[in-house]
N, C-alpha and C positions, 0 to 999 in steps of 0.2 A: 691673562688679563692685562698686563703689565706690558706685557709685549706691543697690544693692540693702544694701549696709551700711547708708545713709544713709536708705533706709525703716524695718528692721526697727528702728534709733535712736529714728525716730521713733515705731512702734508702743510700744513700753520707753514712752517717754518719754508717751506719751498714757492707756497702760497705768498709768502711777503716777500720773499725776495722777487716774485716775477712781481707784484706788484711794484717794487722797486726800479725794475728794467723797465717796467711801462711809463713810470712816471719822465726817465733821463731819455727814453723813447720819443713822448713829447714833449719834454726841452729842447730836444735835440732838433725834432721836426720843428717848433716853435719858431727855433733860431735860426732856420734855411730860410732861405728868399728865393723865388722867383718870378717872371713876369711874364704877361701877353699881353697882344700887340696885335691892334687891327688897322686897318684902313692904312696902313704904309708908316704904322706910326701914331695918325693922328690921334687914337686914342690906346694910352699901354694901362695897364693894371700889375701892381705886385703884388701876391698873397707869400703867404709863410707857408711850410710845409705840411702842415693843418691843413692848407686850399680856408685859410682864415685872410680877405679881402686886407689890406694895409694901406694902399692907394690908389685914387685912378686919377689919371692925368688926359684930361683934353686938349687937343692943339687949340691958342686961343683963337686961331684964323678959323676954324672949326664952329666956335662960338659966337665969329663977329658974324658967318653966313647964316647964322639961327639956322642951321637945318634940322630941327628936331627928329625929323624919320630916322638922316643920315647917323646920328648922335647914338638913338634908338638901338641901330641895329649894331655900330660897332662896339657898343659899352658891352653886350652879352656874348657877343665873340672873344675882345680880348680877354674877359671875366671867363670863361666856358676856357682858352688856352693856356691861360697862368692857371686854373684848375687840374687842369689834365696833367698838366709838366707839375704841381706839389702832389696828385694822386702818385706820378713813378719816382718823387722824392720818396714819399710814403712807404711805397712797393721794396726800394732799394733798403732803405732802412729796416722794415719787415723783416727783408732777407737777411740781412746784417745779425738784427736778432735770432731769428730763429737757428741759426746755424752753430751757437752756442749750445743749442740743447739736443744734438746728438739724436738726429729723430730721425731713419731714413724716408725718403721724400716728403717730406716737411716741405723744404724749399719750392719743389715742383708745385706744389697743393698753393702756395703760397703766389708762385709765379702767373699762378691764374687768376689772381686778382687787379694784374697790374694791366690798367685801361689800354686799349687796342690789340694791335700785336707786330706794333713797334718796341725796339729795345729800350731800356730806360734811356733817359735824355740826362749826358753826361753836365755835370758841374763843373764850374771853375773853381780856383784854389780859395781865392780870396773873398767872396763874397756869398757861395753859394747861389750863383744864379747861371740859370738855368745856360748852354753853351747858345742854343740855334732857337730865335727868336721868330718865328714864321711870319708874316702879316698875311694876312684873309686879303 
């Protein structure tokens, strides 16, 4: 009887610490940045590593043309590729975690989540954002 205490203790207790790693998980992702960029620029977007929206910026030359379509169609591009590049911040960090817990193909299992089947999109030192900004 004592024994089966002494497991379900331990499940608790293994239980909180991965709740633990989730929480500095998304800190961690919180605190990346990266961005997309359409129309050559004239409109970029930054989210966090969440893919949580932080800014978007329109060229004002963009604004003074009133092109509403042109506006239209580059807001959800650049939004849809600052997404994609925080989903393989996401993916990397995944990986990061899970490799702590000694599971064999874990990582593989995990590799399959990460959007396309492109490699992740490397970071820079100092800011966390993203290396290769593409414009649509």
């Amino acid at each position: 009887m004592f024994s089966s205490l002494g497991n379900i203790f331990s499940v608790v207790r293994k239980a909180q610490e991965m709740d633990g790693k989730m929480q500095e998980f998304n800190d961690q992702l919180r605190s990346q940045r990266t961005t997309g960029a359409a129309g050559g620029g004239l409109v970029t977007v930054e989210v966090n590593g969440l893919g949580e929206m932080l800014r978007l910026t329109i060229d004002p030359m963009l604004m003074e043309r009133q092109d509403r379509e042109m506006i239209e169609d580059l807001v959800p591009a650049a939004v849809n590729q600052a997404k994609e590049k925080a989903q393989h911040l996401h993916a990397a960090a995944m990986k990061d975690m899970v490799s702590d817990l000694n599971m064999p193909g874990l990582e593989d299992v995990i590799s399959r989540f990460t959007p396309g089947d492109r490699p992740a999109i490397p970071e820079t030192e100092d800011t966390g954002m993203a290396d290769n900004e593409e414009d649509l």
